[in-house]
Backbone as JSON Lines, residues from 0, in Angstrom:
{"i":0,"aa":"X","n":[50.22,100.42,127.81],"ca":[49.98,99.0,127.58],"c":[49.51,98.36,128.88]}
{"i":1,"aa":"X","n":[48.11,98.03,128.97],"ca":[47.89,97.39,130.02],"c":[48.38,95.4,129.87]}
{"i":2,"aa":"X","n":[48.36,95.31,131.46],"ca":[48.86,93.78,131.79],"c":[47.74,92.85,131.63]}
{"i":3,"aa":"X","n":[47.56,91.73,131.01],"ca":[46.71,90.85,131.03],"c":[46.76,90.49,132.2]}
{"i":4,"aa":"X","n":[45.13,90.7,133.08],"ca":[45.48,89.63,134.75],"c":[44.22,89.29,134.27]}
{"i":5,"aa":"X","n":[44.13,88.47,135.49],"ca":[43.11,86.7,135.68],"c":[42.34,87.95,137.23]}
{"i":6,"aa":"X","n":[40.9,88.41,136.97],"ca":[40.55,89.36,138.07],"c":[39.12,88.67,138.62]}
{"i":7,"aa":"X","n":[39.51,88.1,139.55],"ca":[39.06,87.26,140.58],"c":[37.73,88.12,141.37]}
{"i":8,"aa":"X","n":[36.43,87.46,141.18],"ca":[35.24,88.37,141.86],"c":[34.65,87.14,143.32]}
{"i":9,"aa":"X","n":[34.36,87.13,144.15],"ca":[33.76,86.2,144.65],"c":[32.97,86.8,146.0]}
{"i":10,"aa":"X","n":[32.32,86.33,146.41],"ca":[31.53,86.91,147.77],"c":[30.48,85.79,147.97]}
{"i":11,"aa":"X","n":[30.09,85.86,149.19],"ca":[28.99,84.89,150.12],"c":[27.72,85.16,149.03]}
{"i":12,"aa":"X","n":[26.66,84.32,148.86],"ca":[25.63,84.87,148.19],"c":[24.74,85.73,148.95]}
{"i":13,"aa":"X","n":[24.15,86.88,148.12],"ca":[23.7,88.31,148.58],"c":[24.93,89.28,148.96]}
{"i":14,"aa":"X","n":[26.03,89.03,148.71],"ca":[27.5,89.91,149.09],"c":[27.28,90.83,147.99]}
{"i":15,"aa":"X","n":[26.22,90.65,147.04],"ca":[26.51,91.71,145.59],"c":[27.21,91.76,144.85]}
{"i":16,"aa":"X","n":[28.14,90.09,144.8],"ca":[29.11,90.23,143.26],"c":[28.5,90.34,142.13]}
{"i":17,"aa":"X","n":[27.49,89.89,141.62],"ca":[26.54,89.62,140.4],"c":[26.38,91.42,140.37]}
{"i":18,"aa":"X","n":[25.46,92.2,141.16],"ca":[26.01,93.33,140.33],"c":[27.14,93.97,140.27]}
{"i":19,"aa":"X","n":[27.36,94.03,140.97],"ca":[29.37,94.29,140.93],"c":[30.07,94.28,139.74]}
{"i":20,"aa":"X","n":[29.58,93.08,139.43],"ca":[30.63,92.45,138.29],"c":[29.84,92.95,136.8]}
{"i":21,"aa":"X","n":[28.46,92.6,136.44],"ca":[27.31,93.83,136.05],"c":[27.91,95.02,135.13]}
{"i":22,"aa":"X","n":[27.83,96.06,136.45],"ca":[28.37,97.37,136.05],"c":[29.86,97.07,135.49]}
{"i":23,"aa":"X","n":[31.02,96.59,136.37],"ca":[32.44,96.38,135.5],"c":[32.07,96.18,134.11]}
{"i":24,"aa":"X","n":[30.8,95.27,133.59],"ca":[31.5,94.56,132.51],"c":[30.62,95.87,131.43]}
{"i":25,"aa":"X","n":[29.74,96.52,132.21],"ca":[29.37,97.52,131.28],"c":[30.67,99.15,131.08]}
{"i":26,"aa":"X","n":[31.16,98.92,132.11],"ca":[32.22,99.9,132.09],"c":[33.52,99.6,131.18]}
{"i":27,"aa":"X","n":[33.59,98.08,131.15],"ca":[34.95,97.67,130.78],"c":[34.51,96.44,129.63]}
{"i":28,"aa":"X","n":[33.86,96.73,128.34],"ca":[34.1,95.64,127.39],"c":[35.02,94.86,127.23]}
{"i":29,"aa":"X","n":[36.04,95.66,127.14],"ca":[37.43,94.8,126.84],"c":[38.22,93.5,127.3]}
{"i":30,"aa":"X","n":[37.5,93.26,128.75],"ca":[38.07,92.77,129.95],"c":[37.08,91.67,129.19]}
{"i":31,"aa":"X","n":[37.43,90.25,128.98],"ca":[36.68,89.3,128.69],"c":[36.07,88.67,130.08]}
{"i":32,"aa":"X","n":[34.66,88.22,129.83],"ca":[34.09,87.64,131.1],"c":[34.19,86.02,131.29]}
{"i":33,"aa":"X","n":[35.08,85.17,131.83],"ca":[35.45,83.87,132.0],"c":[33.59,83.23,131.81]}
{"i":34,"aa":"X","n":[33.51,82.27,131.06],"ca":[32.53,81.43,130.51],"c":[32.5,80.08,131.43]}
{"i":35,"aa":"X","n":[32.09,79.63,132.1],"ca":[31.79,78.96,132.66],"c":[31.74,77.21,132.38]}
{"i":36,"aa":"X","n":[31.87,75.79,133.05],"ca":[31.63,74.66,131.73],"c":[31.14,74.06,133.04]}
{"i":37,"aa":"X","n":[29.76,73.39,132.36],"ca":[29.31,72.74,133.49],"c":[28.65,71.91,132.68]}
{"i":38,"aa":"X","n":[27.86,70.35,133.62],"ca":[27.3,69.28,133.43],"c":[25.63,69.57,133.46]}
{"i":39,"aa":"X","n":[24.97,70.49,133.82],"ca":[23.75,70.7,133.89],"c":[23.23,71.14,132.49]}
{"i":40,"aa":"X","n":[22.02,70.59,132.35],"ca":[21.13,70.4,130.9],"c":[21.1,71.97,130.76]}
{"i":41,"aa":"X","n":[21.24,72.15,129.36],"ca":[20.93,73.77,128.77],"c":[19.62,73.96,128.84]}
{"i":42,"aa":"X","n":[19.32,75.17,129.45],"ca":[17.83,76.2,129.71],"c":[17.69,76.41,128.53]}
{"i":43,"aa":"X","n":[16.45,76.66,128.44],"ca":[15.87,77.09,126.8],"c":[16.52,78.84,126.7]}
{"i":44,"aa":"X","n":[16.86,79.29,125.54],"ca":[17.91,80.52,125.44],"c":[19.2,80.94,125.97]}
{"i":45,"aa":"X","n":[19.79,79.57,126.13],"ca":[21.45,79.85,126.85],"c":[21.63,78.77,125.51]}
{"i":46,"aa":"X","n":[22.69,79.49,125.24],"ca":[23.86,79.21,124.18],"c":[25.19,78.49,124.71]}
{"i":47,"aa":"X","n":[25.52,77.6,124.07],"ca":[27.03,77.13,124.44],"c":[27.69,77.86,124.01]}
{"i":48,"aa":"X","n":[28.91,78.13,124.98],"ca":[29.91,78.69,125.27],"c":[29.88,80.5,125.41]}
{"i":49,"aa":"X","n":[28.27,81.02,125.1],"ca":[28.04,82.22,125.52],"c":[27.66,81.94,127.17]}
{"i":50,"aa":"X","n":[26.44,80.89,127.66],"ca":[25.97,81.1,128.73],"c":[27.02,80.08,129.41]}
{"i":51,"aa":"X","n":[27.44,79.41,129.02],"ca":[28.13,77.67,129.82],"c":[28.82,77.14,128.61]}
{"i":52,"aa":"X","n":[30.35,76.26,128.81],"ca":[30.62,75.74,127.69],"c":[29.71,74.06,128.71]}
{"i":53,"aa":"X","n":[29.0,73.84,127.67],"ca":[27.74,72.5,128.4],"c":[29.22,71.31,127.67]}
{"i":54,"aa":"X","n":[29.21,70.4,128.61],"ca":[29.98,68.87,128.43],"c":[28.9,67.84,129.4]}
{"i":55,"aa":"X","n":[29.22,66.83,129.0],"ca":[28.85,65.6,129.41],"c":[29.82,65.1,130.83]}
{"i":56,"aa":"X","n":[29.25,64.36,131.82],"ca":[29.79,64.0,132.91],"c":[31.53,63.4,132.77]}
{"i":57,"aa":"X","n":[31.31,62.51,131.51],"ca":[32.25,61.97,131.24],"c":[33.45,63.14,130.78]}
{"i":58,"aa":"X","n":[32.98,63.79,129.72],"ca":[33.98,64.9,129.06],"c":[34.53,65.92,130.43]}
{"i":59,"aa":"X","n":[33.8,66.39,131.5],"ca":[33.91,66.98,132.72],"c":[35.1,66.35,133.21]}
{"i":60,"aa":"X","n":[34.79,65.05,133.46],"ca":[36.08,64.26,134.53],"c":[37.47,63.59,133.45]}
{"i":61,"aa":"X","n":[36.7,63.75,132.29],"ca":[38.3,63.57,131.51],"c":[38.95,64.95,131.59]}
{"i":62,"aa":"X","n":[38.52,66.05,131.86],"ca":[39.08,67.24,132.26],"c":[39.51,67.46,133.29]}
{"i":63,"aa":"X","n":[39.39,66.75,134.38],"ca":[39.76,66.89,135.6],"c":[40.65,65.84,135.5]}
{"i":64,"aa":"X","n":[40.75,65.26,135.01],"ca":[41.56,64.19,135.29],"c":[42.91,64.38,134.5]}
{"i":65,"aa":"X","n":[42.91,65.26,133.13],"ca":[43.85,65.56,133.04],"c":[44.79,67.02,132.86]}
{"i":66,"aa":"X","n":[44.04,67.61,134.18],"ca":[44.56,69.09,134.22],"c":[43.78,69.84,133.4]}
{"i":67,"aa":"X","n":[42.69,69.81,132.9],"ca":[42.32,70.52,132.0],"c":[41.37,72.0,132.86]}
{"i":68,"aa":"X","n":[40.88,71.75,133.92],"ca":[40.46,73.09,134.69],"c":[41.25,73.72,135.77]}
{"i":69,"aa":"X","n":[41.06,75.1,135.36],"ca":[42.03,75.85,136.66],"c":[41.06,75.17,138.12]}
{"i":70,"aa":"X","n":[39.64,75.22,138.3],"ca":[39.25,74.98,138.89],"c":[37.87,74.31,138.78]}
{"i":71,"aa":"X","n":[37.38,73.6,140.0],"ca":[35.93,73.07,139.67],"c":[35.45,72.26,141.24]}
{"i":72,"aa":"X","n":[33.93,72.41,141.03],"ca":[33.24,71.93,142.05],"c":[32.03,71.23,141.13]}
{"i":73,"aa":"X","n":[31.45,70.13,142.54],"ca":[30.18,69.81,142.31],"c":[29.37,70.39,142.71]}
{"i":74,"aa":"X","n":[28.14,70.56,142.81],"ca":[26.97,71.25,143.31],"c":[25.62,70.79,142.48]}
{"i":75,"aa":"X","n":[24.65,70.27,143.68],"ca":[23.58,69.62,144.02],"c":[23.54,68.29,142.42]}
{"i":76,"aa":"X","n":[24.28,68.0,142.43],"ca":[24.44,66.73,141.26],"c":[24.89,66.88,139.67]}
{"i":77,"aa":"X","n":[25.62,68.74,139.65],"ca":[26.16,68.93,138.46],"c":[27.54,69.36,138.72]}
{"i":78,"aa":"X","n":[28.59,69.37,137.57],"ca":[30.04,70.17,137.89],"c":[30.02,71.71,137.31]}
{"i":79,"aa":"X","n":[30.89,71.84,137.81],"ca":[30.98,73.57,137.23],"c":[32.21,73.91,137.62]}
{"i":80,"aa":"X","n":[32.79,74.27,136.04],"ca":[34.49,74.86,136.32],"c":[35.17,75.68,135.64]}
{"i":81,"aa":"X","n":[36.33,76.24,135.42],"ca":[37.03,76.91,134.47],"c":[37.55,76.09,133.99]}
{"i":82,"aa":"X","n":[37.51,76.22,132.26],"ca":[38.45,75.58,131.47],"c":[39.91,76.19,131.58]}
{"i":83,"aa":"X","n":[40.88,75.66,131.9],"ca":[42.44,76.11,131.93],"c":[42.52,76.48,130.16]}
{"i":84,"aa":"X","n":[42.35,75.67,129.22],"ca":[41.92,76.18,128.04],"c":[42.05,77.84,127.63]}
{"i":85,"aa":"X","n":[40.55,77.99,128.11],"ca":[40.3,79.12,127.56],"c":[40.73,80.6,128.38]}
{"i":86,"aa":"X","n":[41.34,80.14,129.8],"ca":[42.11,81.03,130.71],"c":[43.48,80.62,129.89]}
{"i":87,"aa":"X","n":[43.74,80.29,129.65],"ca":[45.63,80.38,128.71],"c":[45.07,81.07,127.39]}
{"i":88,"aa":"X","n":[43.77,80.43,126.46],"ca":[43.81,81.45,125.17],"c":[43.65,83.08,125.71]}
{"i":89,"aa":"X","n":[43.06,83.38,126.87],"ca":[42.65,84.77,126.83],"c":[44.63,85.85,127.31]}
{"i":90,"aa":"X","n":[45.48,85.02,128.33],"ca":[46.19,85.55,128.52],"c":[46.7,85.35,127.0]}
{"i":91,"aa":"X","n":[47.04,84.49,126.94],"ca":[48.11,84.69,125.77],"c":[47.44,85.28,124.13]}
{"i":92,"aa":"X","n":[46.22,85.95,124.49],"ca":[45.81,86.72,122.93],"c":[46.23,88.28,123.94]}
{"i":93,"aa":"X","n":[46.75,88.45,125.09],"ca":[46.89,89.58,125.81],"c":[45.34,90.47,126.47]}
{"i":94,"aa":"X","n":[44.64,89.7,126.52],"ca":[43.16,89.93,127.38],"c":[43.18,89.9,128.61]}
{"i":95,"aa":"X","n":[42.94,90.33,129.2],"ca":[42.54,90.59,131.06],"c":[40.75,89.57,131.32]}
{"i":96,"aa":"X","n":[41.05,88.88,132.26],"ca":[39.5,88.03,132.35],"c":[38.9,88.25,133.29]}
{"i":97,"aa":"X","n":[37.41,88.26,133.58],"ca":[36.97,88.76,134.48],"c":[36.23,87.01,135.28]}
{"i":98,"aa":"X","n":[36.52,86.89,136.23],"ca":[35.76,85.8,136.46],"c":[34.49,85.91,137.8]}
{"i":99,"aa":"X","n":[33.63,85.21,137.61],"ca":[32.5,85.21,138.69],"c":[32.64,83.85,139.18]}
{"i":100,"aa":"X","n":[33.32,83.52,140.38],"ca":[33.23,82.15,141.01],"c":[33.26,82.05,142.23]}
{"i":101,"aa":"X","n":[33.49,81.13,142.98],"ca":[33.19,80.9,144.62],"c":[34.89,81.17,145.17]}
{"i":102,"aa":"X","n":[35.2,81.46,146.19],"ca":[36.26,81.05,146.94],"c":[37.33,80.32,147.1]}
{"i":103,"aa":"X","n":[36.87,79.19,146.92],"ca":[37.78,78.11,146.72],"c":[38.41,78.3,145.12]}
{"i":104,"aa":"X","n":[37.49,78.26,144.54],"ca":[37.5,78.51,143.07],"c":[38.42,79.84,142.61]}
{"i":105,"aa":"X","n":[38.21,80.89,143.36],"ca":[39.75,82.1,143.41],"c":[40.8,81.39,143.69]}
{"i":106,"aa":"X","n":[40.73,80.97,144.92],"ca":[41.59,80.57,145.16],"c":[43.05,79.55,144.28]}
{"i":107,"aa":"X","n":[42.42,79.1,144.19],"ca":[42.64,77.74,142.47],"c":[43.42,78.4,141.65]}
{"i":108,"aa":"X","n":[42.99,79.98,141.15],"ca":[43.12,80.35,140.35],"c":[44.58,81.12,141.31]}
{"i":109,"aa":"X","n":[44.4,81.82,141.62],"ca":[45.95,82.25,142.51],"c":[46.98,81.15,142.63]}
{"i":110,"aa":"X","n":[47.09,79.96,142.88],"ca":[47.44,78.93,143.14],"c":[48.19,78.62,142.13]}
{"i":111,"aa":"X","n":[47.1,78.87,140.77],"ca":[47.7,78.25,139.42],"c":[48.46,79.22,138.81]}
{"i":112,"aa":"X","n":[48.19,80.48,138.9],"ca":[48.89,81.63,137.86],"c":[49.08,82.74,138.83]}
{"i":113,"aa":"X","n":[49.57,82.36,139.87],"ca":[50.31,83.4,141.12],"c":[49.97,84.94,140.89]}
{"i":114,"aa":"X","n":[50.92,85.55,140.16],"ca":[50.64,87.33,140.6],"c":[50.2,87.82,138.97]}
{"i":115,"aa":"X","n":[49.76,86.75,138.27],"ca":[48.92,87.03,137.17],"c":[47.47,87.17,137.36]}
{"i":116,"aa":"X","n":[47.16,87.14,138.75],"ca":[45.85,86.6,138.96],"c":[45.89,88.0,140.4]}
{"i":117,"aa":"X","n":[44.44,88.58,140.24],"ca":[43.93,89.33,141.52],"c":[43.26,89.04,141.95]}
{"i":118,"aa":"X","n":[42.55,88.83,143.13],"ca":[41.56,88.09,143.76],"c":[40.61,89.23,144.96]}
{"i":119,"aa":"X","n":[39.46,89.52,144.44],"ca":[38.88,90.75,145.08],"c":[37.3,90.15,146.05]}
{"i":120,"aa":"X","n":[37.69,89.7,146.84],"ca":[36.4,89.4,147.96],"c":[35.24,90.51,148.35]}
{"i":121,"aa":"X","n":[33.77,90.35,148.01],"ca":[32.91,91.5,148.24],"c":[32.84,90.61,149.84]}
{"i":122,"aa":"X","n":[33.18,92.29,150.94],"ca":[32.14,91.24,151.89],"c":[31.15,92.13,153.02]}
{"i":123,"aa":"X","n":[29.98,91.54,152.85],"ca":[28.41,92.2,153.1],"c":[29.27,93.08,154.48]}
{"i":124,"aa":"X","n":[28.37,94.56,154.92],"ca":[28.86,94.66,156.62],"c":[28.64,93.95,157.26]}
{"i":125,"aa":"X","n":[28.19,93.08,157.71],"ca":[28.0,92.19,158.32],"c":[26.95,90.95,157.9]}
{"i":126,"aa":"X","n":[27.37,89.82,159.3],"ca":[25.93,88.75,158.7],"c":[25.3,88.99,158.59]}
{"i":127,"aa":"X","n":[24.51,89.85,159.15],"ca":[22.95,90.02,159.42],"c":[22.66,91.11,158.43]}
{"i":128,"aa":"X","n":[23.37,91.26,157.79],"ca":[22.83,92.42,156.75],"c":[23.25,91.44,155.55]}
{"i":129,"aa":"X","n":[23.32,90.3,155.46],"ca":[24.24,89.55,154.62],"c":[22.55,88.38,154.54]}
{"i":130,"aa":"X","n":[22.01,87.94,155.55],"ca":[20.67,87.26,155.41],"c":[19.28,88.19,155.4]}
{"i":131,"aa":"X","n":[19.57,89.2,155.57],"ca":[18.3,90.61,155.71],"c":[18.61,90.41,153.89]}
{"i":132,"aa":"X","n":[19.78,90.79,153.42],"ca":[19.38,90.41,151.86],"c":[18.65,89.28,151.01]}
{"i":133,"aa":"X","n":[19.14,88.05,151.53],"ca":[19.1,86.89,150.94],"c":[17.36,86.4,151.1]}
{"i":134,"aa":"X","n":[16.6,86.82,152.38],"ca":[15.23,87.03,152.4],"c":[14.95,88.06,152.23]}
{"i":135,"aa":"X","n":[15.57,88.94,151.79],"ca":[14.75,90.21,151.01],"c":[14.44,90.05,149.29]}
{"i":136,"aa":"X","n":[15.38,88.91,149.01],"ca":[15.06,88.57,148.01],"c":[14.03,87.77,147.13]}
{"i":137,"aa":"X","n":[13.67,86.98,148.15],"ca":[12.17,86.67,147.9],"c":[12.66,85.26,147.15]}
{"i":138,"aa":"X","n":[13.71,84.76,146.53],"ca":[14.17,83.67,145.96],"c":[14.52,81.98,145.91]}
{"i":139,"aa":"X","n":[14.6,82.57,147.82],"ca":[14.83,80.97,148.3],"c":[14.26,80.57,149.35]}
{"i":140,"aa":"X","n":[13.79,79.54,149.49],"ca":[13.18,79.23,151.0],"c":[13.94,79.14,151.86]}
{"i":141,"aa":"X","n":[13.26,79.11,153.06],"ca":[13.93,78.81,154.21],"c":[15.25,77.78,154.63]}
{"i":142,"aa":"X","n":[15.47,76.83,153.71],"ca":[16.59,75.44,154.13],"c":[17.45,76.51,153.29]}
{"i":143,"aa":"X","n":[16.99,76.94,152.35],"ca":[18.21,77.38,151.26],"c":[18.92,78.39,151.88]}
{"i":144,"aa":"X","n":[18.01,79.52,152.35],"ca":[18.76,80.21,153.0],"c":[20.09,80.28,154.21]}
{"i":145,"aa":"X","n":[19.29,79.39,154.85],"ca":[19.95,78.46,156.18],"c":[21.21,77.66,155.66]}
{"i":146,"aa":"X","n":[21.28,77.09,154.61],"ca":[22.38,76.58,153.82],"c":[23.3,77.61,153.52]}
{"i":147,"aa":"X","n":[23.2,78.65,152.83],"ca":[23.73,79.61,152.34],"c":[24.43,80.43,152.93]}
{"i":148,"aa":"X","n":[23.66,80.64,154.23],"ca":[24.23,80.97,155.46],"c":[25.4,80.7,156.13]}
{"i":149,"aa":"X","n":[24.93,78.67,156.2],"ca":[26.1,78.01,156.68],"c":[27.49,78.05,155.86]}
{"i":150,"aa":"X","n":[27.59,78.42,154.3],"ca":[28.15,78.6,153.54],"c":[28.94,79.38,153.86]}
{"i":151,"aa":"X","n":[28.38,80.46,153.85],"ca":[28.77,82.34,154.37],"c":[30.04,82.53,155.24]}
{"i":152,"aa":"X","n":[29.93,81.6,156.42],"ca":[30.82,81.53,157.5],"c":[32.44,81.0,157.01]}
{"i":153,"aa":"X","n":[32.12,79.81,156.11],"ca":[33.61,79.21,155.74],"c":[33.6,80.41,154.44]}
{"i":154,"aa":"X","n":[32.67,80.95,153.53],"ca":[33.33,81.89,152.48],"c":[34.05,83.23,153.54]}
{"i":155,"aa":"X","n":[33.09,83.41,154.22],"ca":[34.12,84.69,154.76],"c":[35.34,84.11,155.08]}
{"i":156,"aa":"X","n":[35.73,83.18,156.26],"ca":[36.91,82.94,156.51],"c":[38.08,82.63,155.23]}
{"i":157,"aa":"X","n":[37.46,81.79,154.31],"ca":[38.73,81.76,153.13],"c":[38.82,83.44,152.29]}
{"i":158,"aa":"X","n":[37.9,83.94,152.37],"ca":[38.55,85.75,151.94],"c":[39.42,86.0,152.48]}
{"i":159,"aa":"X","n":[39.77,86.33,153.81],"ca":[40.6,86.63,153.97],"c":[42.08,86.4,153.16]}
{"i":160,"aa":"X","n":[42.09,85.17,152.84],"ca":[43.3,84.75,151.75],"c":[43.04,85.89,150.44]}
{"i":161,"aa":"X","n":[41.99,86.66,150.41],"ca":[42.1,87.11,148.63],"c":[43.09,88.72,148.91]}
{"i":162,"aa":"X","n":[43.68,89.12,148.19],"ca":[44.5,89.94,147.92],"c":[43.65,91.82,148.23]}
{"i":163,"aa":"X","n":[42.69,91.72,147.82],"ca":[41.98,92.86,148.21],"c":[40.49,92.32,149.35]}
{"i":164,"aa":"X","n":[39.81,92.99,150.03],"ca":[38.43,92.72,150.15],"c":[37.97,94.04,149.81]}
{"i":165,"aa":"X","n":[36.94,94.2,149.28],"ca":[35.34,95.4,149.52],"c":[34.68,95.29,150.22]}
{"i":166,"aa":"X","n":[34.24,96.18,151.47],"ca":[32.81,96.03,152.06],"c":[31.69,96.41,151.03]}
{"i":167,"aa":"X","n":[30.75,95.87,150.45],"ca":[29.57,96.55,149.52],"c":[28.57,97.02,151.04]}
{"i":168,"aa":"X","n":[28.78,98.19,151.17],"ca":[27.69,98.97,152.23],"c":[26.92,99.76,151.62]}
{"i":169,"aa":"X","n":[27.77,100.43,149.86],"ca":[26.77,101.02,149.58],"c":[27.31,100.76,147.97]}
{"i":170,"aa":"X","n":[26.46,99.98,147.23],"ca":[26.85,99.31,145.75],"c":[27.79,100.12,145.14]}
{"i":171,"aa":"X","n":[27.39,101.44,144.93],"ca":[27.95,102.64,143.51],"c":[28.98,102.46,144.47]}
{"i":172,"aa":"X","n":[29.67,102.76,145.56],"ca":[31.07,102.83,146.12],"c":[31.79,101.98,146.24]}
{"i":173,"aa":"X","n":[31.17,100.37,146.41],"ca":[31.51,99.41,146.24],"c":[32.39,98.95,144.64]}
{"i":174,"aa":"X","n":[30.86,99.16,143.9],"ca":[31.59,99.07,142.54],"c":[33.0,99.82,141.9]}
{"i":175,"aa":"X","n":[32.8,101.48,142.32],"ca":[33.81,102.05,142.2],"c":[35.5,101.84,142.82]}
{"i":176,"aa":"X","n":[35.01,101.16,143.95],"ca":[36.01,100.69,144.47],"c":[36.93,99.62,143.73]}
{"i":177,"aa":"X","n":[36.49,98.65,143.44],"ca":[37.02,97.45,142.78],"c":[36.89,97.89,141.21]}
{"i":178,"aa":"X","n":[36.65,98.7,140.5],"ca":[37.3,99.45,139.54],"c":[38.08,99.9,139.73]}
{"i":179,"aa":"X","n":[38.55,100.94,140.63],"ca":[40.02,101.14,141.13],"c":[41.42,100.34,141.32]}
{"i":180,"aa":"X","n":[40.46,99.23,141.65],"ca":[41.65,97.91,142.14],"c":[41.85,97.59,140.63]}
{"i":181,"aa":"X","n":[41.39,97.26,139.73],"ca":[40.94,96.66,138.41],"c":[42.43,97.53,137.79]}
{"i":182,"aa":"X","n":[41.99,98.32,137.44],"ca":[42.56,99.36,136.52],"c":[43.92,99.75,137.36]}
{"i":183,"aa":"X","n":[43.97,99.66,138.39],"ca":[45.43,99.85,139.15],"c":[46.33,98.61,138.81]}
{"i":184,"aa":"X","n":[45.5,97.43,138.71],"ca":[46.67,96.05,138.64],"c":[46.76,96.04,136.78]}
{"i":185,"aa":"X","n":[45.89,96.65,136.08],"ca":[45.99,96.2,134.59],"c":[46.92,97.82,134.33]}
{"i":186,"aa":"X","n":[47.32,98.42,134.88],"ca":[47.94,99.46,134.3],"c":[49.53,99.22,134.92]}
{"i":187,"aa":"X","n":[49.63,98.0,135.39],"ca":[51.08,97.72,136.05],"c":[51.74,97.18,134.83]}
């Protein structure tokens, strides 16, 4: 009988959680992937509550206002958070959740549901192999990067708070790694 946990993914952007998390969810159906609820207009082919549960500014801050997210941020003029909601339906149907969020946002989640919750930090070998990605990617300009960067510095320092870290130096070992962690805390 495995343990329902709350399994915490987060890393600097270009740290390689997005595939990380990827392969897990092709390895591990079972493990539900935390859905996201944010204020930004739906893209043409994203579905509510498959891609984003989508709310209105107002419905957002009546959620915050009355406990309703484990966690949440703004970013560049939209919110984005976990519904506490649908993190209580998944423990209590006995599901393990997989979540993709920032730092702070693990954090939140440790905070709220203590040693129900694992918290696994990817972090690049270093900076400079950490922005050699982020312009290898071809995705963002120059301010963005430079932003992202500046980002990088306070995400590394709050990892340290997460319960495991990964270096991703080389993805397949990376990934395998934090499958290990995965399946070690859900078999407790």
């Amino acid at each position: 009988m495995s343990t329902p946990t709350l399994l915490v993914i987060a890393s600097p952007s270009g740290g390689g959680k997005t595939s990380i998390i990827k392969a897990l969810r092709q390895r591990h159906p079972e493990i539900e992937f935390s859905v996201s609820a944010t204020t930004r207009s739906m893209r043409p082919g994203e579905t509510d509550g498959k891609d984003y549960f989508f709310l209105t500014k107002e419905q957002f801050e009546e959620r915050i206002a009355s406990g309703g997210l484990v966690e949440y941020e703004q970013l560049y003029g939209n919110y984005y958070g976990t519904l506490k909601s649908e993190t209580d339906r998944a423990l209590n149907a006995g599901a393990s959740m997989l979540f993709d969020i920032d730092v702070r946002g693990g954090l939140s989640i440790k905070k709220m549901y203590g040693p129900r919750s694992v918290l696994i930090f990817i972090a690049p070998p270093g900076i400079d192999v950490l922005e050699t990605r982020l312009r290898n990617r071809g995705t963002e300009d120059e301010a963005t990067v430079r932003r992202r960067m500046e980002r990088a510095a306070m995400e590394m320092e709050l990892g340290r708070q997460f319960d495991y870290t990964v270096v991703n130096d080389d993805l397949a070992k990376a990934i395998d790694d934090v499958d290990r962690i995965i399946m070690n805390h859900m078999s407790q």
